[in-house]
C-alpha positions as CSV (number, residue, x, y, z in Angstrom):
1,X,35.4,-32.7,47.4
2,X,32.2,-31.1,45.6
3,X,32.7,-27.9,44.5
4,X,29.6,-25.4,43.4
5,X,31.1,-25.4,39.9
6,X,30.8,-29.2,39.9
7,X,27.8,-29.1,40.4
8,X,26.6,-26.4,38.3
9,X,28.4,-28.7,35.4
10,X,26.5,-31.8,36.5
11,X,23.3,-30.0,36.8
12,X,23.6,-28.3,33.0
13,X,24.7,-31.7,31.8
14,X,21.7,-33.4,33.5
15,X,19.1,-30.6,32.6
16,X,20.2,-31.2,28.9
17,X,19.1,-34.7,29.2
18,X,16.0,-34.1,30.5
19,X,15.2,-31.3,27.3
20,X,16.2,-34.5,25.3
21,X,13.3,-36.0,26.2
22,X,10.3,-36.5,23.9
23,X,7.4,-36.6,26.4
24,X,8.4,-33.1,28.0
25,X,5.3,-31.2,27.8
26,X,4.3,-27.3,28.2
27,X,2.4,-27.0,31.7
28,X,3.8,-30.6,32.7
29,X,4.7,-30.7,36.4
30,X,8.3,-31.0,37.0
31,X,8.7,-32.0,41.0
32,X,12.4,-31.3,42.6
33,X,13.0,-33.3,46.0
34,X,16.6,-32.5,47.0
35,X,18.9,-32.9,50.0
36,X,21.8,-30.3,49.8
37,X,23.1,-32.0,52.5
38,X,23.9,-35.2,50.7
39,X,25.0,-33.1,47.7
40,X,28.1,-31.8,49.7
41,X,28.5,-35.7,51.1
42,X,26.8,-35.1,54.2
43,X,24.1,-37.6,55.9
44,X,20.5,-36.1,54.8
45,X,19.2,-33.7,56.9
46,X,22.6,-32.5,58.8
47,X,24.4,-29.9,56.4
48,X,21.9,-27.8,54.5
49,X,23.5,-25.8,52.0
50,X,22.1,-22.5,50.7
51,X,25.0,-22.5,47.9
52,X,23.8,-25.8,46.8
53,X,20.3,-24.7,46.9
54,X,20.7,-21.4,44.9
55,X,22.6,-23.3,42.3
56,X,19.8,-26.0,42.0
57,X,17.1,-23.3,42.4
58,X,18.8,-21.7,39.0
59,X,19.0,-24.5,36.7
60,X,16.0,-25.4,37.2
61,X,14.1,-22.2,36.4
62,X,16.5,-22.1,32.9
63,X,14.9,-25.7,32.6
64,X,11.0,-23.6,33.0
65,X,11.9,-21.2,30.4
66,X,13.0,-23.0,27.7
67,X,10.2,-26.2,27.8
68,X,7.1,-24.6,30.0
69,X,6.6,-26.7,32.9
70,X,5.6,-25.8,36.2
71,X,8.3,-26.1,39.0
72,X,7.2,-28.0,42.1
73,X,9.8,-28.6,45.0
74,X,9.3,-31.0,48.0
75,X,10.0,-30.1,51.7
76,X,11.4,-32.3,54.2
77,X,9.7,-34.4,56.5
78,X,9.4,-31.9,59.2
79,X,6.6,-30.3,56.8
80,X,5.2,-33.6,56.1
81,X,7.3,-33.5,52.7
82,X,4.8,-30.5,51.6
83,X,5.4,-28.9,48.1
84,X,6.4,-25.3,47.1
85,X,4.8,-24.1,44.3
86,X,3.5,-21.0,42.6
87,X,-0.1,-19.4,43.4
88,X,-0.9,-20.0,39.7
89,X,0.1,-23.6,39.4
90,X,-1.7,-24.4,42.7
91,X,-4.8,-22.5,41.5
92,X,-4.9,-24.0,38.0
93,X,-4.5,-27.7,39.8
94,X,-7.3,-26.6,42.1
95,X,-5.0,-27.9,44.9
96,X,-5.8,-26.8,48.5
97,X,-3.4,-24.3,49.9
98,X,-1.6,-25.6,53.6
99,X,-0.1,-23.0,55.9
100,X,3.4,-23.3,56.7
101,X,6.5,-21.2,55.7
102,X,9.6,-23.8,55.2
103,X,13.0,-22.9,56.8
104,X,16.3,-24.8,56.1
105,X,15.8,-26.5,59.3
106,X,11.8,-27.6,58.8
107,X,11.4,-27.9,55.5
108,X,14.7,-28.3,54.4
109,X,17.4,-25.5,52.4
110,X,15.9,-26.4,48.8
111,X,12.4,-25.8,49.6
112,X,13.1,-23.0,51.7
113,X,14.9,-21.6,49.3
114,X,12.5,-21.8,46.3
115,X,9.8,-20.4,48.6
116,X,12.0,-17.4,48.9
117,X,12.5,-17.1,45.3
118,X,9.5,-17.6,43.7
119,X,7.0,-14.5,42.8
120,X,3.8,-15.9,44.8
121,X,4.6,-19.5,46.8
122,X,2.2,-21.5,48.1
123,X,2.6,-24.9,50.1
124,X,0.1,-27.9,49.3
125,X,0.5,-31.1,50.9
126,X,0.0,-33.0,47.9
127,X,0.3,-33.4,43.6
128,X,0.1,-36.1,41.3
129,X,4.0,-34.6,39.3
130,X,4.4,-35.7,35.5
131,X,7.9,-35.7,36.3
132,X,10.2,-36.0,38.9
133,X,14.3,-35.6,40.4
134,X,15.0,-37.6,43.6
135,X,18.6,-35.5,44.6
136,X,19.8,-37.6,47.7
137,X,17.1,-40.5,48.1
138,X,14.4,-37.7,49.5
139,X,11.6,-40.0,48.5
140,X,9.6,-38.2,45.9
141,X,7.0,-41.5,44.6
142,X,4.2,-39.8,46.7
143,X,4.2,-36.8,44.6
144,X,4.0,-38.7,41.2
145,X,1.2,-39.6,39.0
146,X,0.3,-43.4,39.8
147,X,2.5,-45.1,36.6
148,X,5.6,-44.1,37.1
149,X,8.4,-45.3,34.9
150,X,12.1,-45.1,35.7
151,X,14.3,-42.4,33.6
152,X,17.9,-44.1,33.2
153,X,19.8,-41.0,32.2
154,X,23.7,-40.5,31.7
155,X,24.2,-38.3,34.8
156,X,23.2,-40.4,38.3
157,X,25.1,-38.4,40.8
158,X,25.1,-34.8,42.3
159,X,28.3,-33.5,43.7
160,X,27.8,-36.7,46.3
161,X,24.1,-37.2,45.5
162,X,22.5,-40.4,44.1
163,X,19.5,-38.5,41.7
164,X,16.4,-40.6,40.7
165,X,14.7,-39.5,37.4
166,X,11.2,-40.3,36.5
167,X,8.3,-39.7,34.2
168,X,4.5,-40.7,34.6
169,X,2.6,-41.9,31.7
170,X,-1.2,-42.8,32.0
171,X,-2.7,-46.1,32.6
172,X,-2.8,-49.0,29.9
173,X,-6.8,-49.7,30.3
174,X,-8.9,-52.2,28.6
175,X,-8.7,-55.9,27.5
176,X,-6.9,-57.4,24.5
177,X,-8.7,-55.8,22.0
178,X,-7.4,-52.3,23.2
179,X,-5.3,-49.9,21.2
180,X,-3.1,-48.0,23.0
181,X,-1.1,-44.5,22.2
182,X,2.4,-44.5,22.5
């Protein structure tokens, strides 16, 4: 059985991988889809949980704070998998605002959740994320810039959750004669 204390310890373990990272940047966007339901071991969808939500919702604002990037988290598919950001992040994106309030039950307990918590939310139907955390297969890879390269860390599972990490890098562009940045 998952316990919230379980997965507060997974989450600190798996946000400490992520701050390991060397391609972590200041501004980044860092894009949260999440099922709470299959965190407690439920089918996606059936068993939202606002615990599991909170606990999520917490880590990853102590994640904001200590490297800088912007928090994005994606709704379910009853809002189109829309994403919950801040009116600052969606203003320096130049994203267009969409109008809809997500609830546990259309939108999903995460989202609704960090709608609730966050100082001025907007929803936008779309972003191109820097990074990315797939909790409970929730299908994020629309959200994500267009190379997006697998992120094989330590920690793979939330309470019952399979998690997903990813990062975006840019395009390799050019011939054979190009010089790339690493």
């Amino acid at each position: 059985m998952t316990t919230i204390e379980t997965v507060k310890q997974d989450l600190q373990t798996m946000m400490e991988e992520w701050k390991n990272q060397d391609f972590i940047r200041d501004e980044g966007l860092f894009l949260i889809g999440c099922s709470t339901s299959e965190v407690v071991g439920e089918q996606i969808g059936t068993a939202g949980s606002e615990e599991v939500a909170s606990a999520i919702y917490e880590a990853m604002k102590k994640f904001q704070q200590e490297t800088g990037v912007s928090l994005a988290f994606q709704c379910c598919e009853h809002l189109n998998r829309a994403i919950v950001l801040e009116r600052k992040v969606q203003e320096r994106l130049q994203i267009p605002e969409v109008n809809a309030i997500p609830q546990p039950q259309a939108g999903g307990s995460m989202a609704s959740h960090a709608y609730q918590q966050m100082d001025d939310p907007v929803l936008v139907e779309n972003v191109q994320a820097d990074y990315g955390m797939d909790i409970g297969d929730t299908l994020i890879g629309m959200h994500l810039k267009p190379v997006v390269v697998p992120l094989r860390l330590k920690t793979k599972q939330l309470g019952n959750a399979h998690v997903t990490h990813a990062f975006t890098r840019p395009k390799l562009i050019g011939g054979e004669r190009a010089v790339h940045r690493k």
